[in-house]
VOGU-571984 format. One record per residue: x, y, z of N, C-alpha, C in turn. Coordinates in Angstrom, 3 decimals. Layout:
<<X,Y,Z>,<X,Y,Z>,<X,Y,Z>> ...
% end
This chain:
<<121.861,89.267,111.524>,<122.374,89.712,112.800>,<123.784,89.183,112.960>> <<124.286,89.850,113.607>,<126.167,89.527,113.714>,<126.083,89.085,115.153>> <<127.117,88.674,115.988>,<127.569,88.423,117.567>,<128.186,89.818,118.157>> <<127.549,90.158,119.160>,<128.056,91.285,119.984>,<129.189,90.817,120.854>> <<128.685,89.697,121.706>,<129.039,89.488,122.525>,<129.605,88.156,122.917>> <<129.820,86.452,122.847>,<130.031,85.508,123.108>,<131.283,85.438,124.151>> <<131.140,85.715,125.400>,<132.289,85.937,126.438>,<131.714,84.267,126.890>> <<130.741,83.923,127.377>,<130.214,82.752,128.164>,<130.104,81.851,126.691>> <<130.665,80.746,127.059>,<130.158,79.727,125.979>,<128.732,79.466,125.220>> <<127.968,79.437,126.823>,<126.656,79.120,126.614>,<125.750,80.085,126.484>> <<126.084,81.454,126.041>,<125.394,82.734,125.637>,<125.626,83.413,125.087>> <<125.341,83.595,124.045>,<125.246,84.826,122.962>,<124.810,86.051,122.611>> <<125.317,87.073,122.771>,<124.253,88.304,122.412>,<124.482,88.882,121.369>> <<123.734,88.853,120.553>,<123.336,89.651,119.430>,<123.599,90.694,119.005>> <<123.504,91.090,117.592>,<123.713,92.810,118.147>,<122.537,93.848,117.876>> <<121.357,93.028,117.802>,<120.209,93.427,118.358>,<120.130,93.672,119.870>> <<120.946,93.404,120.557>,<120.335,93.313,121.956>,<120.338,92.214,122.887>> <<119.633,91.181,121.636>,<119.585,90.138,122.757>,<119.760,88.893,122.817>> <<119.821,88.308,124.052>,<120.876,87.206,124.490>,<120.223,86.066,124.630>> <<120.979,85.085,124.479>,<120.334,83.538,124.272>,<121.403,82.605,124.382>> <<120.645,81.728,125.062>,<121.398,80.707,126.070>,<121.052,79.329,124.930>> <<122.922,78.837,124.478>,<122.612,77.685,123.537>,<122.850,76.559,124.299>> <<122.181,75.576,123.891>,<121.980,74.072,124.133>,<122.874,73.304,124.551>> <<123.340,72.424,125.509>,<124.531,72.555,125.788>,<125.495,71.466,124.763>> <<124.167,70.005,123.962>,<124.150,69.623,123.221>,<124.434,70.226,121.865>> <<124.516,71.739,122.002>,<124.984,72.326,120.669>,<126.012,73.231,120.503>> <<126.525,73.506,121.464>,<127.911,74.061,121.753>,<129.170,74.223,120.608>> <<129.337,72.893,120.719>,<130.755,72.468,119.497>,<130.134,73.336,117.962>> <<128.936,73.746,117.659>,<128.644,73.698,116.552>,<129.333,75.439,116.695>> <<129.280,75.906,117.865>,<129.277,77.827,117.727>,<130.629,77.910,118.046>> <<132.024,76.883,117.884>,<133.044,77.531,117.914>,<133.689,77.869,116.995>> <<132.937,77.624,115.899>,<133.970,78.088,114.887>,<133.040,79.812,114.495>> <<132.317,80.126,115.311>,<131.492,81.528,115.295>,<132.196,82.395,115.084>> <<132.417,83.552,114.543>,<133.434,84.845,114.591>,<132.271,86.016,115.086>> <<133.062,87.468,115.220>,<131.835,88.242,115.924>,<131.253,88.527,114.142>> <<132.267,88.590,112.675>,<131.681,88.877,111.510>,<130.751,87.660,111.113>> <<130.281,86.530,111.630>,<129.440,85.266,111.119>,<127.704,86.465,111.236>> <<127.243,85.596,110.165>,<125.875,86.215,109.797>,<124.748,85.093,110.765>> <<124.045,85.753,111.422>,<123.288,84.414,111.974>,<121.857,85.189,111.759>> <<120.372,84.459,111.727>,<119.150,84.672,111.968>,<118.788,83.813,112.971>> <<117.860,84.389,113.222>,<116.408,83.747,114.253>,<115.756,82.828,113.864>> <<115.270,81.933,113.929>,<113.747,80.779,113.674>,<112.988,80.515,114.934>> <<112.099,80.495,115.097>,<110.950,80.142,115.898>,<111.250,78.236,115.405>> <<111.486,77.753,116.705>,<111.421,76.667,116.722>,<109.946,75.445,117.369>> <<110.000,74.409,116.418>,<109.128,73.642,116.872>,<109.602,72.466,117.592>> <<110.774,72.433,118.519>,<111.659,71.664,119.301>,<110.824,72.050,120.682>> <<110.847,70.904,121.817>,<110.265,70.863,122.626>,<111.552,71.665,123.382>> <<112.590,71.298,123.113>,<113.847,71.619,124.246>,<113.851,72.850,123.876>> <<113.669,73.854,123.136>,<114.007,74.928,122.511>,<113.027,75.520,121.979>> <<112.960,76.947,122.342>,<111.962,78.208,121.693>,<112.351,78.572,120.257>> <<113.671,78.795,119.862>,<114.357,79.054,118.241>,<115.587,78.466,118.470>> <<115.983,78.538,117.153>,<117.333,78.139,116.893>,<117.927,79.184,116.191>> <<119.062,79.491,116.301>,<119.657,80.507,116.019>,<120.566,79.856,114.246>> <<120.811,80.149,113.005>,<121.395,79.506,112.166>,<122.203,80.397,111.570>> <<123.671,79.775,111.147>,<124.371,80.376,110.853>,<124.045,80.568,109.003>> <<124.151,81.541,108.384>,<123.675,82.126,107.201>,<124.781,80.802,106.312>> <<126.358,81.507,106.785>,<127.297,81.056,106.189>,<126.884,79.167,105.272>> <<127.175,78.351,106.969>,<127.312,77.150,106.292>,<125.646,76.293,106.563>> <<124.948,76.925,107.137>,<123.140,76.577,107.930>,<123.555,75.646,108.831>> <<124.315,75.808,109.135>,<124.497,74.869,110.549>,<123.241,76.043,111.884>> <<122.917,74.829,112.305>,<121.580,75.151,113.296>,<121.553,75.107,115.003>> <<121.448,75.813,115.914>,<121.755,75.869,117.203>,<120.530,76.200,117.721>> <<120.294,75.218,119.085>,<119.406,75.385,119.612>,<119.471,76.440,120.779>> <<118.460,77.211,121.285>,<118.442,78.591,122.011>,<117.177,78.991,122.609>> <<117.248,79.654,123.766>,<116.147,79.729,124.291>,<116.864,81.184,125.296>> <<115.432,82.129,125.422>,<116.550,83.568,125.834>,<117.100,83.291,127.090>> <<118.104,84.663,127.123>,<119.255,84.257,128.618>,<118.400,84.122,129.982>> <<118.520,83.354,130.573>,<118.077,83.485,132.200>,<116.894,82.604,132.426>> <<116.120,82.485,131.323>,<115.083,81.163,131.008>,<115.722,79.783,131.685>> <<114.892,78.383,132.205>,<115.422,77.510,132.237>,<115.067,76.377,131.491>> <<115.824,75.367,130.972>,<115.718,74.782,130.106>,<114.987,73.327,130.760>> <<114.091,73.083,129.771>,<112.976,71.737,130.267>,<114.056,70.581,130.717>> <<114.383,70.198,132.299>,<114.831,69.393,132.286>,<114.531,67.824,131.965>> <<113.930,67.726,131.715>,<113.283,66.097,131.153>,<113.310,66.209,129.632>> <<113.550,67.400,128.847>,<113.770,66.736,127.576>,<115.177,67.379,127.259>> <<115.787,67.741,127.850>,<117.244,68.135,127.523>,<117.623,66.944,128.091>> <<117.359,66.250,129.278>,<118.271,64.852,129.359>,<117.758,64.306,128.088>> <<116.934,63.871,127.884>,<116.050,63.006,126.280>,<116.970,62.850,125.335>> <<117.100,64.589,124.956>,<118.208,64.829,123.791>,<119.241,64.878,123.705>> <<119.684,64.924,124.974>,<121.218,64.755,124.933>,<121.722,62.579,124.966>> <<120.546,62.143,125.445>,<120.829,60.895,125.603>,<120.475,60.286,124.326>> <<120.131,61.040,123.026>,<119.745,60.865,121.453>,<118.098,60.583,121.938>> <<117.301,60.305,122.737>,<116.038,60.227,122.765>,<115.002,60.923,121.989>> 
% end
């Protein structure tokens, strides 16, 4: 899957369709993203996160959960505090 869309930092849409809200702990990793970067899906076994989105190129890994969802606040503080 390629990037349709990345206007909002913290959301991505696909060019499947659909959109997903990254981690805010994982941010820095999607700026070097282009709309030509190759990314897939994973079903994640992260409490903070449903999948992670990975870039083909270098496997650098981003956490994601779809747009408009809200994110577990008690383990996004966790992980962002390295917990």
């Amino acid at each position: 899957m390629k990037i349709r869309a990345h206007a909002e930092s913290h959301v991505v849409e696909l060019d499947d369709g659909s959109q997903w809200q990254i981690f805010p702990g994982d941010l820095a990793t999607t700026l070097s993203w282009k709309p030509e970067t190759e990314l897939h899906l994973e079903p994640s076994g992260d409490r903070v996160s449903s999948h992670v989105l990975v870039n083909d190129t270098d496997r650098s890994r981003v956490r994601v959960i779809p747009a408009g969802e809200a994110w577990p606040d008690d383990e996004v503080h966790n992980a962002l505090r390295g917990g």
